[in-house]
C-alpha positions in Angstrom: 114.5 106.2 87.0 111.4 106.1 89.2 107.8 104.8 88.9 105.0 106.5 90.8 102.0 105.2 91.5 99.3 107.4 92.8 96.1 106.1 94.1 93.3 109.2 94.4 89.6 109.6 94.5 87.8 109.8 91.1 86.7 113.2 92.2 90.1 114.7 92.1 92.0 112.3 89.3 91.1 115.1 86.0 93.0 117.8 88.5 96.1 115.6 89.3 96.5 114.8 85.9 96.2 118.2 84.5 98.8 119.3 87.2 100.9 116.6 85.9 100.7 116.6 82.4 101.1 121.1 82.7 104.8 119.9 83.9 105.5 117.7 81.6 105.0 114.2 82.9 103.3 111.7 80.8 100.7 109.9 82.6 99.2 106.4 82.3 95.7 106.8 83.9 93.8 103.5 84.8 90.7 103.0 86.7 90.4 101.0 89.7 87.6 99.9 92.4 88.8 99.0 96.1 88.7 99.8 99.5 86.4 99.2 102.2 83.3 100.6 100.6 84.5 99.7 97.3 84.3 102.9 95.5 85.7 104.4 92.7 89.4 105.4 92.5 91.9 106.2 89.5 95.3 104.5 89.6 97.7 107.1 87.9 101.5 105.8 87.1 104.2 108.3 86.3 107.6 107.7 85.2 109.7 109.7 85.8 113.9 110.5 87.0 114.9 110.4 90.5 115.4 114.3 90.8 111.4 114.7 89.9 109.4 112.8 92.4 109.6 115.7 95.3 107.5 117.6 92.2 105.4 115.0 91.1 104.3 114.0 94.9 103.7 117.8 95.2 101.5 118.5 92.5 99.2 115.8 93.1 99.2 116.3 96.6 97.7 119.9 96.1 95.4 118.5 93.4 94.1 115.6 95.5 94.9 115.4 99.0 95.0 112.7 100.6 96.4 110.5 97.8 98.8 107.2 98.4 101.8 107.5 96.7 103.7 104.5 96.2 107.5 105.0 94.8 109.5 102.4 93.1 112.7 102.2 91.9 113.2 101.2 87.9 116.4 99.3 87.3 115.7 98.2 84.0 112.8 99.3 81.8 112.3 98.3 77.9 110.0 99.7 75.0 108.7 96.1 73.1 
């Protein structure tokens, strides 16, 4: 199991998650303020299983180019 965080403009976070959801993936989307000129970004994190990332990474990087992508690995993982 993998968690994805994506880190893309505002301007091109309704387009990544549409791609996203279209697929299948469930999407938590949050947003978020940084960067040098401190402007607006959306913070999207996808969970999702190992063979899916190459897709994930794909979709939003056609959607929103120039996004970070930050992949971590999900040992253990709990509903409360």
């Amino acid at each position: 199991m993998k968690l994805i965080v994506f880190v893309c403009d505002d301007i091109h976070a309704d387009a990544s998650v549409d791609a996203l959801v279209e697929q299948g993936f469930r999407v938590t989307r949050l947003a978020t303020t940084g960067g040098f000129l401190r402007r607006g970004n959306t913070t999207l994190l996808v969970g999702l299983e190992d063979h899916q990332v190459e897709q994930a990474q794909a979709l939003v990087q056609k959607a929103a180019p120039g996004t970070l992508a930050i992949t971590m690995d999900l040992e253990r993982y709990e509903r409360l």
